[in-house]
Backbone as CSV, one residue per row, in Angstrom:
resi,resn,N_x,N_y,N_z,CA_x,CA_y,CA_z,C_x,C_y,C_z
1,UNK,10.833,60.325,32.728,11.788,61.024,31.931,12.665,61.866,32.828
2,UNK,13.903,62.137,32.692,14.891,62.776,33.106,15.280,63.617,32.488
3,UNK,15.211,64.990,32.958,15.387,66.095,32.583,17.213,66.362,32.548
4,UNK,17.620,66.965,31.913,18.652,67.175,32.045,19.263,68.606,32.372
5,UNK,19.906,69.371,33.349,20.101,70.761,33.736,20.371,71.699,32.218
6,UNK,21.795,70.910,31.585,22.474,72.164,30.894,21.213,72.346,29.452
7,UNK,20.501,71.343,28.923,19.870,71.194,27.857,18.579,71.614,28.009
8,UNK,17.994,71.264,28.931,16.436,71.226,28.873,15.764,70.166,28.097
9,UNK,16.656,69.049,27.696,15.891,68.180,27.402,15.819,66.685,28.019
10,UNK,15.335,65.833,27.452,15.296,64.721,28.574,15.555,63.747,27.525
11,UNK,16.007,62.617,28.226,16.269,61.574,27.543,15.237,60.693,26.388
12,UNK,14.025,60.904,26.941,13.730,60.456,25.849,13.590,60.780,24.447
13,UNK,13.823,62.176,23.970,14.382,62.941,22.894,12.878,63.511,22.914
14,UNK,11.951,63.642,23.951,11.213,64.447,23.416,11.094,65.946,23.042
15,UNK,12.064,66.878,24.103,13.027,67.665,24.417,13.525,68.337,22.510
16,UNK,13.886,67.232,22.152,14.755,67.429,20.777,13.829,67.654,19.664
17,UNK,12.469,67.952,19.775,11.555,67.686,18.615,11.033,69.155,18.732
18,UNK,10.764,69.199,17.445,10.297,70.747,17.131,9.057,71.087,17.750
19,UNK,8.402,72.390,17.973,7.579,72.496,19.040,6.137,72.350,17.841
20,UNK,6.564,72.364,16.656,5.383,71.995,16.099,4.644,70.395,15.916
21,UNK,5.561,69.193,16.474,4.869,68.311,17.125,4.238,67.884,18.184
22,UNK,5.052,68.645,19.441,4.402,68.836,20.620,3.330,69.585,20.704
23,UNK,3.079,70.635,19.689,1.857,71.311,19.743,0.423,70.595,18.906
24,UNK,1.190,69.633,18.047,0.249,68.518,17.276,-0.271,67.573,18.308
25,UNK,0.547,66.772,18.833,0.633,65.464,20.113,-0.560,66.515,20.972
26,UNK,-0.304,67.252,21.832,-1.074,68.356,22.363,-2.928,68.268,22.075
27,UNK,-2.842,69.006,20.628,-4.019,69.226,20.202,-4.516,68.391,19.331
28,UNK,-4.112,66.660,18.675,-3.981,65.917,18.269,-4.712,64.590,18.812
29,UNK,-3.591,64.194,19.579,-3.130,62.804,20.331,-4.137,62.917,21.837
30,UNK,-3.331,63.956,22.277,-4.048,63.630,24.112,-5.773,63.874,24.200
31,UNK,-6.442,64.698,23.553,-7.588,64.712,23.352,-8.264,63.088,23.185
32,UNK,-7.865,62.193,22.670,-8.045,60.770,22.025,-7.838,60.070,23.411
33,UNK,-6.950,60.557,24.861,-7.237,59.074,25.434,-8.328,58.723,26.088
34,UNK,-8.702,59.303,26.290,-10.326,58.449,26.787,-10.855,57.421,26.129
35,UNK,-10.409,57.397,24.457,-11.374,56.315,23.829,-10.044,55.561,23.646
36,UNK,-8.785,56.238,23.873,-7.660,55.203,23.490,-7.427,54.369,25.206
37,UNK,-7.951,54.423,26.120,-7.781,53.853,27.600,-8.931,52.522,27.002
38,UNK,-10.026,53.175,26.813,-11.642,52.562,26.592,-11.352,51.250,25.820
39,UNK,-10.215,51.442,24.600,-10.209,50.363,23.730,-8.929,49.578,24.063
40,UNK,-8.041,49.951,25.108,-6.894,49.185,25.406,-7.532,48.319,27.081
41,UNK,-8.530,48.901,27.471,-9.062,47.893,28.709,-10.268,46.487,27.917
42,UNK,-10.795,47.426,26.728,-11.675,46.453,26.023,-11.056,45.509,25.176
43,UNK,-9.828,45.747,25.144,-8.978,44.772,24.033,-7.598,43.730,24.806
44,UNK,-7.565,44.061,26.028,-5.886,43.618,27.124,-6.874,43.464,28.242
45,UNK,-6.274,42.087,28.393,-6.654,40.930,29.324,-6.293,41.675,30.431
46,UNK,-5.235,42.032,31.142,-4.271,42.436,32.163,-4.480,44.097,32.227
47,UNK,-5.200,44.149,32.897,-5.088,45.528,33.458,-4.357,46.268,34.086
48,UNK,-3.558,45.307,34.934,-2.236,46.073,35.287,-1.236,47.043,34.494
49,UNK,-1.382,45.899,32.826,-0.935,47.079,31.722,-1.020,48.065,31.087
50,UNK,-2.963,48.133,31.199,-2.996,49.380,30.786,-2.544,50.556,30.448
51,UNK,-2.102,51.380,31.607,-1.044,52.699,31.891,0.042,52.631,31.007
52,UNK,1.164,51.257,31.169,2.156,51.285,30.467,1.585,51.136,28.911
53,UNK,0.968,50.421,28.642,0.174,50.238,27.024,0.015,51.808,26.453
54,UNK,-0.789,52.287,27.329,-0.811,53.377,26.281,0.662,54.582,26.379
55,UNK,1.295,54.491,27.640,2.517,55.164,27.141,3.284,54.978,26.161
56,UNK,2.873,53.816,26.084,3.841,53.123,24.640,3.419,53.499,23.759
57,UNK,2.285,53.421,23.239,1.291,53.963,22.055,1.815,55.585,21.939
58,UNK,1.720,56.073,22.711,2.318,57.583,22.968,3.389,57.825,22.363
59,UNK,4.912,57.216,22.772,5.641,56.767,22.876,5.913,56.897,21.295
60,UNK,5.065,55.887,20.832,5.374,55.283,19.920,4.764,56.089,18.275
61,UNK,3.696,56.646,18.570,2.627,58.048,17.999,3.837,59.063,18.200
62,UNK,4.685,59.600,18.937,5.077,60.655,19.487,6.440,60.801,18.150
63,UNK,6.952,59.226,18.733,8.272,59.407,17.791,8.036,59.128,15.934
64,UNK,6.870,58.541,15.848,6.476,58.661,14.246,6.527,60.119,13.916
65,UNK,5.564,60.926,14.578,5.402,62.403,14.506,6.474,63.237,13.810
66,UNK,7.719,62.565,14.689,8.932,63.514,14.806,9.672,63.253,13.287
67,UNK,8.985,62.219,12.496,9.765,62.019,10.662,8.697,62.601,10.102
68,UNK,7.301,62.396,10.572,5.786,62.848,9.765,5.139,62.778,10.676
69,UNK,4.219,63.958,10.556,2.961,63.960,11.313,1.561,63.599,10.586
70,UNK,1.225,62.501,11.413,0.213,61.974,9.992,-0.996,62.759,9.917
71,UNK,-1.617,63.078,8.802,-2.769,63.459,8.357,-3.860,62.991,9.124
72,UNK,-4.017,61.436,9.382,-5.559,61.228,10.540,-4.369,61.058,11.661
73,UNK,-4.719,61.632,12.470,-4.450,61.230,14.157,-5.306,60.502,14.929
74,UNK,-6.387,60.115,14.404,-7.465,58.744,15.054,-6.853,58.078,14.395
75,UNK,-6.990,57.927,13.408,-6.920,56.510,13.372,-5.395,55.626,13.405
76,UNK,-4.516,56.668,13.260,-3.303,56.686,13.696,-2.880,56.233,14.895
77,UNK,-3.402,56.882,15.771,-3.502,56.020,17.352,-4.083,55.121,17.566
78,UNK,-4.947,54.761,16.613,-5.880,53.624,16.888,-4.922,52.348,16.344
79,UNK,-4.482,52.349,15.405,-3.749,51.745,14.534,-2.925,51.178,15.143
80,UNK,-1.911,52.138,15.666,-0.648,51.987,16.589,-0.848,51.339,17.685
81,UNK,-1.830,51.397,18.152,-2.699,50.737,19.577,-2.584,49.649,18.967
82,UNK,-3.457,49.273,18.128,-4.063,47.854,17.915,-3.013,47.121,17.459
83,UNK,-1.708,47.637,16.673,-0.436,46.879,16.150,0.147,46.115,17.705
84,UNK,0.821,47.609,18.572,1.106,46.825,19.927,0.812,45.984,20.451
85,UNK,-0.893,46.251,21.008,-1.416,44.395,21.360,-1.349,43.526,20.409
86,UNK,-0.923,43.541,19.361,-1.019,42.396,18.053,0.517,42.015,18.899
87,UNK,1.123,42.852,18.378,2.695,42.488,18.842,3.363,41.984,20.497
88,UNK,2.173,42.466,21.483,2.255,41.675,22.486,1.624,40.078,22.883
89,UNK,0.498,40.396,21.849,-0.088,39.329,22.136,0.895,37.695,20.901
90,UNK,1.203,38.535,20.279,2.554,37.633,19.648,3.525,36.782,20.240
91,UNK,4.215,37.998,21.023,5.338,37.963,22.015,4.851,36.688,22.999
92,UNK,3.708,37.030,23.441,3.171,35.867,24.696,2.650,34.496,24.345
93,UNK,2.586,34.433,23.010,2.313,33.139,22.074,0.864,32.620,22.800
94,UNK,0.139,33.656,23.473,-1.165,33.292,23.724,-1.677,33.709,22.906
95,UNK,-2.840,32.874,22.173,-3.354,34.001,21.306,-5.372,33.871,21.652
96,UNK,-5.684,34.242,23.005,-6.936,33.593,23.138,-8.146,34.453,21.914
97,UNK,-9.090,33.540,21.576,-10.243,33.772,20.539,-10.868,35.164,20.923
98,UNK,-10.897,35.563,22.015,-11.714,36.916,22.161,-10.527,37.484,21.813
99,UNK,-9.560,37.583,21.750,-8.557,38.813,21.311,-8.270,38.943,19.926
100,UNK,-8.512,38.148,19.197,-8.199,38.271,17.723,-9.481,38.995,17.061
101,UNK,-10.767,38.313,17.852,-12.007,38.523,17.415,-12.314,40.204,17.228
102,UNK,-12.048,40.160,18.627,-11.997,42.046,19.220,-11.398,43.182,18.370
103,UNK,-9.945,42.584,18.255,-8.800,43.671,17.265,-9.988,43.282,16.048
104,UNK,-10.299,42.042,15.860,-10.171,42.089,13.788,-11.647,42.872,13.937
105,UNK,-12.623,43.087,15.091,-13.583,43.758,14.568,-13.742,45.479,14.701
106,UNK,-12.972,45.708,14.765,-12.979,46.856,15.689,-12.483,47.697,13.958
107,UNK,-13.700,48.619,14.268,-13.708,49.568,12.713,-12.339,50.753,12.849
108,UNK,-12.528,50.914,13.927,-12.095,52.976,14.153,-10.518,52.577,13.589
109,UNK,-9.866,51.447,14.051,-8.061,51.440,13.154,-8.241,51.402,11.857
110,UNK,-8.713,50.810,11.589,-8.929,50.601,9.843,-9.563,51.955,9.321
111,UNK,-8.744,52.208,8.177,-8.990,53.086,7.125,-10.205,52.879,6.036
112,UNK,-11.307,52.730,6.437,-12.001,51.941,5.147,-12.806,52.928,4.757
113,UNK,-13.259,52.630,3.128,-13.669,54.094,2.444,-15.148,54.289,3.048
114,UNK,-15.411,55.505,2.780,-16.268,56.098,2.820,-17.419,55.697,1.943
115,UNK,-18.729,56.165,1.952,-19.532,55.728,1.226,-19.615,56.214,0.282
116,UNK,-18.898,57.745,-0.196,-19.087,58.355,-1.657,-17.814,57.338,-2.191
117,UNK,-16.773,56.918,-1.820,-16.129,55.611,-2.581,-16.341,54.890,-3.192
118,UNK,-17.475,54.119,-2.157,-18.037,52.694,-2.451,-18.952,52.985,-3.572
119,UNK,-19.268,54.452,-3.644,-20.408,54.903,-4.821,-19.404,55.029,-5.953
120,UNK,-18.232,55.477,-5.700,-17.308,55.987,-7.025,-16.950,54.613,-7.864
121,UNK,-16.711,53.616,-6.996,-16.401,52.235,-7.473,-17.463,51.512,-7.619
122,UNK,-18.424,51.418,-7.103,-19.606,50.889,-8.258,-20.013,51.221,-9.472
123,UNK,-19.750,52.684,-9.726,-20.071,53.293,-10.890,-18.655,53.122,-11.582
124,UNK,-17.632,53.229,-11.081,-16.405,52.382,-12.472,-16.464,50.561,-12.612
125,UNK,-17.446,49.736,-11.954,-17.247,48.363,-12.509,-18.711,48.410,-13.037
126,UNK,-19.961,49.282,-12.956,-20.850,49.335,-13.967,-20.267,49.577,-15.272
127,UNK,-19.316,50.444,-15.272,-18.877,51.122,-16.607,-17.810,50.106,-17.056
128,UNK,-17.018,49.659,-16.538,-16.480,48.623,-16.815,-16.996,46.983,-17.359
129,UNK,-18.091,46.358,-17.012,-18.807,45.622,-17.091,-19.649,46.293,-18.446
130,UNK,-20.028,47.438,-18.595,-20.652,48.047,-19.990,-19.445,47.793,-21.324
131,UNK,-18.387,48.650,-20.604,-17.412,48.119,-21.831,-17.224,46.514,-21.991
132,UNK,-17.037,45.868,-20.926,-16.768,44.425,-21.162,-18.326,44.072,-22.459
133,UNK,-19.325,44.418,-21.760,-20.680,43.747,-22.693,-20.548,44.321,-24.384
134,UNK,-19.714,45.431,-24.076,-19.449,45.774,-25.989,-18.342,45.227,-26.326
135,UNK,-17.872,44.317,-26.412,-16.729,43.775,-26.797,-17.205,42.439,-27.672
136,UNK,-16.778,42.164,-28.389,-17.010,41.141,-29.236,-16.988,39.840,-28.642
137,UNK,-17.646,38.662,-28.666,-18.128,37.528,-27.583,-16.735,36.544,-27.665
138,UNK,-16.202,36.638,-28.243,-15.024,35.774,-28.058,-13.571,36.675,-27.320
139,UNK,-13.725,37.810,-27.831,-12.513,38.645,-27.171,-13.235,38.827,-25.608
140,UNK,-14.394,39.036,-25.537,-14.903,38.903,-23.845,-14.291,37.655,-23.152
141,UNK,-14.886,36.636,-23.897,-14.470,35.754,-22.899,-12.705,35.401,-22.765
142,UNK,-12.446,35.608,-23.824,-10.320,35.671,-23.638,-10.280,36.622,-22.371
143,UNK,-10.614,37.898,-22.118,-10.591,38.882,-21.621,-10.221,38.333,-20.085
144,UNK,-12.092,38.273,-20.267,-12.274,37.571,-19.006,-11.713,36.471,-18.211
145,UNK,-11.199,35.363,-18.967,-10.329,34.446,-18.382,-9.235,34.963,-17.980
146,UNK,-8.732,35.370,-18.749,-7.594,35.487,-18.600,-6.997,37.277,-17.880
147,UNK,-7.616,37.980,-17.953,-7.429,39.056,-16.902,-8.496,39.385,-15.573
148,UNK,-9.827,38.731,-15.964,-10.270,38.518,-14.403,-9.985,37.763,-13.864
149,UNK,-10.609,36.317,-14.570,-9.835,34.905,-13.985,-8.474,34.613,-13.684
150,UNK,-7.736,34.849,-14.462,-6.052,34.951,-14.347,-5.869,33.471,-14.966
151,UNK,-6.538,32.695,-15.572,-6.220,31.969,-16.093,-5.079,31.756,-16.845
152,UNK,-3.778,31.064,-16.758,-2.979,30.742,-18.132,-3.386,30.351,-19.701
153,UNK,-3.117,30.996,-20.315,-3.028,31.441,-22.113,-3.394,29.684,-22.495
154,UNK,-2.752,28.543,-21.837,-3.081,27.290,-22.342,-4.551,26.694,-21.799
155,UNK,-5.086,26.698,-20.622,-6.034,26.773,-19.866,-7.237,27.631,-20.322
156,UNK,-6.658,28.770,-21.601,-8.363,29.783,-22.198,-8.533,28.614,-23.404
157,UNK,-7.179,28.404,-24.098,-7.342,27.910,-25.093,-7.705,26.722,-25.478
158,UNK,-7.838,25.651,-24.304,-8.819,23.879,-24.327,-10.134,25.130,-24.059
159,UNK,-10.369,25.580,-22.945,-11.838,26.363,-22.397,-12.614,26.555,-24.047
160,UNK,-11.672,27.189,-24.602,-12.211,28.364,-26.130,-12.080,27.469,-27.033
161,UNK,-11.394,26.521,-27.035,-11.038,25.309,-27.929,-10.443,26.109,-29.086
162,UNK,-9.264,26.742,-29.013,-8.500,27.415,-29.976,-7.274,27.530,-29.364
163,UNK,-5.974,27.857,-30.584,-4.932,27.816,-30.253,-4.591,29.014,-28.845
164,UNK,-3.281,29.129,-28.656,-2.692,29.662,-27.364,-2.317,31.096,-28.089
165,UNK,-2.053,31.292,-29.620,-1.424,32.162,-30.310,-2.889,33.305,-30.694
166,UNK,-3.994,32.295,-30.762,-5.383,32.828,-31.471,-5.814,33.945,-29.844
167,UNK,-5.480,33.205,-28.522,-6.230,33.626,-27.277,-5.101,34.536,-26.794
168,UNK,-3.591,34.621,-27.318,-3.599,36.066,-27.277,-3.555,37.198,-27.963
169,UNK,-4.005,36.676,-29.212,-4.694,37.825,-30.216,-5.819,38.724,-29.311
170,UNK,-7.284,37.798,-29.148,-8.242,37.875,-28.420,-8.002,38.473,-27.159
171,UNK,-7.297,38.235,-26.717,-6.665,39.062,-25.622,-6.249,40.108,-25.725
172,UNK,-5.552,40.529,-26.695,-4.847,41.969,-26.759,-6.107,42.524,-27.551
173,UNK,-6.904,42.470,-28.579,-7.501,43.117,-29.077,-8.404,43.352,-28.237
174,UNK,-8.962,42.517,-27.723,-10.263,43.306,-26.213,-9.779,43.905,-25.273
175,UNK,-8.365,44.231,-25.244,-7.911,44.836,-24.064,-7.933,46.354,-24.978
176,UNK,-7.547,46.070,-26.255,-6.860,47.596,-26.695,-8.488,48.542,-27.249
177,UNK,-9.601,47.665,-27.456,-10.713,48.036,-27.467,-11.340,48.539,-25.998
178,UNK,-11.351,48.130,-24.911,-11.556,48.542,-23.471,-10.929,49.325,-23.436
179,UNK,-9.722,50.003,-23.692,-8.606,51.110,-23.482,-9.606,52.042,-24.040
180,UNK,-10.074,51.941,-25.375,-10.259,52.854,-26.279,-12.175,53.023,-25.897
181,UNK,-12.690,52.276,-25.317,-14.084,52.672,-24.884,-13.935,53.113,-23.559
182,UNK,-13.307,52.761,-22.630,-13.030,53.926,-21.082,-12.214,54.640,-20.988
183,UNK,-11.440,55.091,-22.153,-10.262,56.406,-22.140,-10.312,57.039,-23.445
184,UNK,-10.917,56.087,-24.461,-11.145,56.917,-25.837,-12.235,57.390,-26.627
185,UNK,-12.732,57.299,-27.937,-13.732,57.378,-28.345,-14.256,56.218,-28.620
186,UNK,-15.596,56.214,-27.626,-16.360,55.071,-27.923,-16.458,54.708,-29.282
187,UNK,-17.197,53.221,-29.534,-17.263,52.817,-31.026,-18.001,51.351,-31.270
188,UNK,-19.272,50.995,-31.503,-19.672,49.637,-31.142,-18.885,49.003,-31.974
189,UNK,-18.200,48.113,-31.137,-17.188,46.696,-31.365,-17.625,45.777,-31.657
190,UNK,-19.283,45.747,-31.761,-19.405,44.176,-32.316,-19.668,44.024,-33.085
191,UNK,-19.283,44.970,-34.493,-19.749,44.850,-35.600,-18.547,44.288,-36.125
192,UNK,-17.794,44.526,-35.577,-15.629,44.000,-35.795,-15.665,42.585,-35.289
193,UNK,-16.373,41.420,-36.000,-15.803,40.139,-35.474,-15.366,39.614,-36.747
């Protein structure tokens, strides 16, 4: 970078950014390269690149910063890392099997939930699957075809052996009953066939 006398800043506009990103990047970003060197020698064939790889990542972390500073900064760098070699390894139209293998296994870029998540969403498709089981046996299965399965309206109706007009009756009424047992007052539905 080139400093410039009358400004104090340098060309690469880092100079131009408020000191509350440089103090983020700072206490943020540079703390991270050790594991961001660790995963760009474990992931890039060419070591010669290294150095420049992660300036870029820097680089590239630095000037996101300067519109938003993101909320995770791991995995943010990690992210940004792992896009670059995607995008170099693009560029070079090599694409050898340990490098795809490596990026696609590698947890720390990916955002993936937590385990009180995976608990929050088991307990809404138990509850979901409860409402589905109170629903009347023919509006279930319309339901089910046709908003889990994604089946087309003509495709429930050979399945159900009933018209196309009858399966989206069945359809809307088990939908507007599911509305009304996971957002309203419950009510056993299978006395309504």
């Amino acid at each position: 970078m080139i400093e410039t006398s009358d400004t104090g800043r340098n060309d690469a506009g880092v100079g131009m950014t408020s000191p509350d990103v440089r103090d983020w990047f700072v206490r943020e970003v540079l703390p991270l390269e050790a594991a961001l060197m660790q995963f760009l020698q474990h992931n890039w064939r060419n070591k010669s690149d290294i150095a420049d790889l992660r300036q870029e990542v820097y680089v590239r972390v630095f000037d996101a910063a300067k519109k938003e500073i993101p909320v995770r900064a791991k995995q943010f760098v990690f992210a940004t890392a792992r896009n670059l070699l995607i995008n170099r390894v693009r560029r070079e139209r090599i694409i050898p099997i340990e490098a795809v293998a490596d990026l696609d296994a590698l947890a720390i870029a990916k955002d993936e939930p937590g385990p009180e998540r995976n608990v929050a969403a088991r307990d809404e498709l138990r509850h979901l699957q409860s409402a589905l089981d109170r629903l009347p046996p023919r509006c279930r299965e319309a339901v089910i075809l046709g908003r889990i399965e994604n089946l087309p309206r003509r495709e429930i109706a050979m399945r159900m052996g009933v018209s196309e007009d009858t399966v989206t009756e069945h359809i809307a009424k088990g939908m507007r009953a599911l509305a009304d047992i996971l957002y309203g007052a419950p009510a056993d539905l299978r006395r309504q066939k």
